[in-house]
C-alpha positions in Angstrom: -15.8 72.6 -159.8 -12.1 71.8 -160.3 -9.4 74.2 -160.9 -7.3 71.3 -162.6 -5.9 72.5 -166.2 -7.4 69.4 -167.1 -10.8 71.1 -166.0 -9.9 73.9 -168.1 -9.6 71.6 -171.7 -13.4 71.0 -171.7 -14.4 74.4 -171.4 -12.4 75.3 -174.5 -15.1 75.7 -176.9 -15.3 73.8 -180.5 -15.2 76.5 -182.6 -11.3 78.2 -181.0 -9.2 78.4 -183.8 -6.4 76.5 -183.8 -4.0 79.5 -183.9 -5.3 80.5 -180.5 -4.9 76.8 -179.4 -1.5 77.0 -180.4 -1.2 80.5 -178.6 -2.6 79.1 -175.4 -0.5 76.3 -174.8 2.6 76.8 -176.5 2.1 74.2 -179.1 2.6 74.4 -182.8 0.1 71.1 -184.3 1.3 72.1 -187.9 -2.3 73.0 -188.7 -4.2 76.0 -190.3 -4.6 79.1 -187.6 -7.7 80.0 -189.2 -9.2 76.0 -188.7 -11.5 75.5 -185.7 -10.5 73.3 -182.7 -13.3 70.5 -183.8 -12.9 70.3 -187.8 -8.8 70.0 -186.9 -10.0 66.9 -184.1 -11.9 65.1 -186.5 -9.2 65.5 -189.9 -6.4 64.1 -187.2 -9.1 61.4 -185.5 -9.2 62.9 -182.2 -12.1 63.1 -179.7 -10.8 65.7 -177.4 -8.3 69.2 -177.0 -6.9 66.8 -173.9 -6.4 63.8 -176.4 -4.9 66.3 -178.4 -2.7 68.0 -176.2 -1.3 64.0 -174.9 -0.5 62.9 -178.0 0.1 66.1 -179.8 
């Protein structure tokens, strides 16, 4: 397994709330806290936290 912080954005589970996103990696998206990581990929048209965090 790697220990890559690229290894770590697939093991963040859907459901995180975007507040503890935010937390995490020192990122403000301009979403709700309260919304979960995959309804907040889908409203902005992203597939992934690591697309995301790229492009974010």
């Amino acid at each position: 397994m790697q220990n890559t912080k690229s290894s770590q954005f697939g093991k963040k589970r859907e459901n995180t709330q975007m507040g503890t996103i935010e937390k995490m990696y020192g990122k403000d998206f301009g979403g709700r806290n309260d919304k979960e990581l995959w309804d907040y990929l889908k409203d902005i048209g992203y597939k992934s936290l690591s697309e995301l965090l790229r492009n974010g």
